[in-house]
N, C-alpha and C positions, 0 to 999 in steps of 0.2 A: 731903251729906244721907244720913244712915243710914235705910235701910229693909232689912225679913224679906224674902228670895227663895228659891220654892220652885220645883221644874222635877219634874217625871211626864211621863212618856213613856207616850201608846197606842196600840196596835195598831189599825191601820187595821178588822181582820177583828170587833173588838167589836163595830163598830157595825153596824147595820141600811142597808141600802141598796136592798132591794127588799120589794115589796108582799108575797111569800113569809116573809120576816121577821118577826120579832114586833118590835116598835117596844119595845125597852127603855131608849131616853135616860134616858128620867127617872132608873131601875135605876142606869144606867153616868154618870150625872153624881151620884148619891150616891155611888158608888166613889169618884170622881174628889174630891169635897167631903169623906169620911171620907179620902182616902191624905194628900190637903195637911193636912186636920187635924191628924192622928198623925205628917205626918211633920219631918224635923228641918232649918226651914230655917238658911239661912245671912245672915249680917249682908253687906250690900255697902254702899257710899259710893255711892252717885251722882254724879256729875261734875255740878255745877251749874251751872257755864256752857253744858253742853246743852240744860237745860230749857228757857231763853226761846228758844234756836233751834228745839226741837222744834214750836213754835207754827207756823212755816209748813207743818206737815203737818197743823195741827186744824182740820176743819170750825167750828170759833169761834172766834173772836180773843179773849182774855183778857189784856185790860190787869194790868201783874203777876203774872203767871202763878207765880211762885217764893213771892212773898208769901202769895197765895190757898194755896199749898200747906201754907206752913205752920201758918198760920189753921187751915185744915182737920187738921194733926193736933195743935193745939190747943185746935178747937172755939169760936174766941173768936169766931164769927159765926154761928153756928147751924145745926141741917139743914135749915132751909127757903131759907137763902141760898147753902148750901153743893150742892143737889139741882138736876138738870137739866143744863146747859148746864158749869156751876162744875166738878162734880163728875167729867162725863165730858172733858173739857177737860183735870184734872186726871190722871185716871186715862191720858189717851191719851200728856200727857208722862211720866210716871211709867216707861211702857212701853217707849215709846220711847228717853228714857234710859239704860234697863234693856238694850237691844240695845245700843244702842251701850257702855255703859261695860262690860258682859259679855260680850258678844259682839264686839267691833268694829266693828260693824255703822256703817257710812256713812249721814248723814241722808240725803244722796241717792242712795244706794241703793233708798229705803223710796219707795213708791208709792203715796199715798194714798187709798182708793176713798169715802170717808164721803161727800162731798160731791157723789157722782153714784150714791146709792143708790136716787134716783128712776128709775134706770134699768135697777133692778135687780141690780145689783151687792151680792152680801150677803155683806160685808166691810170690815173697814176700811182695809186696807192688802195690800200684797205683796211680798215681799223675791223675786229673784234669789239663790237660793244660789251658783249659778257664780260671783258677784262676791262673797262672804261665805264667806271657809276654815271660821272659825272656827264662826259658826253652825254652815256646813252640815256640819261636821266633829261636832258636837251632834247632828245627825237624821238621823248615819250616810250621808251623802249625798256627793258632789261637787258635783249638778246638781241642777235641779229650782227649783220654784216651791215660797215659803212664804207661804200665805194666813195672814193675823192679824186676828182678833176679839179687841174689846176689853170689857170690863162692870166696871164698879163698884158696888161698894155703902159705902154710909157706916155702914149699921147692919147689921154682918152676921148678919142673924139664919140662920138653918140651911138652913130652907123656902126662904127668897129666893135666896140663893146658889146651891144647887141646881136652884132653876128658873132664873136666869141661866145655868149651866154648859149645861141642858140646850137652853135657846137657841139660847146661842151652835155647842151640836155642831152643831144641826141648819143652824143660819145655814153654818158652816163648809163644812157636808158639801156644803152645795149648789153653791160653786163648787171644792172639792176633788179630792171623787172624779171617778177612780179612783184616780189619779199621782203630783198633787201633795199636798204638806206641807200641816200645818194649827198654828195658832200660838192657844189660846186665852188671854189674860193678864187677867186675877182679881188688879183690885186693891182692895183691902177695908183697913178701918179699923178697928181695933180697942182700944181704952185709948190710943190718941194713939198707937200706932204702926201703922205704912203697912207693906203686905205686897204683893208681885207674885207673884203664884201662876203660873208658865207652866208649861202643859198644852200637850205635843208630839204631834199626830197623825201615825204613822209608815205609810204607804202597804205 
């Protein structure tokens, strides 16, 4: 499965982390929504026999999980059946994939948090880079924790995207700072083709 991947790397020091601060998310997730715009990404294959395995990391179980995908950059079931559950489900194997057929990245590696968010956990997941060269060799790193937030949208209009980005910073930042890594991955829909935008927060 061919899909667009785009990867931005930002500096921990952009963003806001104390009440002294002026709170510019919203500012630095337009940056972040204009660099992936303009910038040039690259075609990858996704290894498809990962996606039905990435399901045992999604808070939903999606019978067909590979099919629903294609539909979706089809369009041949609508966005009202495509929205919610479908959508994020979608977006989380897409991700997921995307580590592993790029990164090398081990499904079990990856630590799921979606499904104990009632507990306050605001994130979806978290990689060990000690056990990940390759990633952590990407965020300049040896060691260290990478928190990942995920957001989709089916209709990317501008507005939306950019408040999803500025979200998920603030989602991130809260179990991030000061140390660890930050993973936000932006998969959007556009004329039938699937894009993974990862955005690197670098401590």
């Amino acid at each position: 499965m061919e899909i667009k991947f785009n990867v931005l790397k930002i500096p921990s020091d952009l963003l806001p982390h104390s009440e002294d601060e002026i709170d510019q998310f919203n500012e630095i997730a337009g940056y972040i929504y204009e660099s992936i715009l303009h910038s040039q990404a690259s075609k990858v294959n996704l290894d498809e026999k990962i996606i039905p395995l990435s399901s045992f990391l999604q808070s939903k179980m999606v019978e067909g999980l590979l099919e629903n995908i294609y539909h979706y950059m089809q369009m041949l079931k609508g966005a009202k059946y495509l929205s919610g559950d479908i959508s994020i489900s979608i977006s989380e194997a897409i991700t997921y994939t995307a580590l592993h057929t790029i990164y090398s990245v081990k499904l079990r590696n990856i630590i799921p948090f979606r499904t104990v968010k009632y507990l306050g956990i605001i994130a979806d997941a978290v990689v060990d880079l000690s056990r990940e060269e390759k990633l952590a060799k990407e965020v300049g790193s040896d060691s260290g924790l990478l928190f990942i937030n995920i957001r989709s949208s089916m209709n990317p209009k501008s507005y939306q995207i950019i408040d999803k980005i500025r979200k998920s910073l603030i989602n991130i930042e809260t179990v991030r700072y000061p140390d660890s890594f930050g993973l936000i991955s932006i998969v959007t829909l556009d004329r039938g083709e699937l894009t993974d935008s990862f955005v690197f927060i670098i401590p």
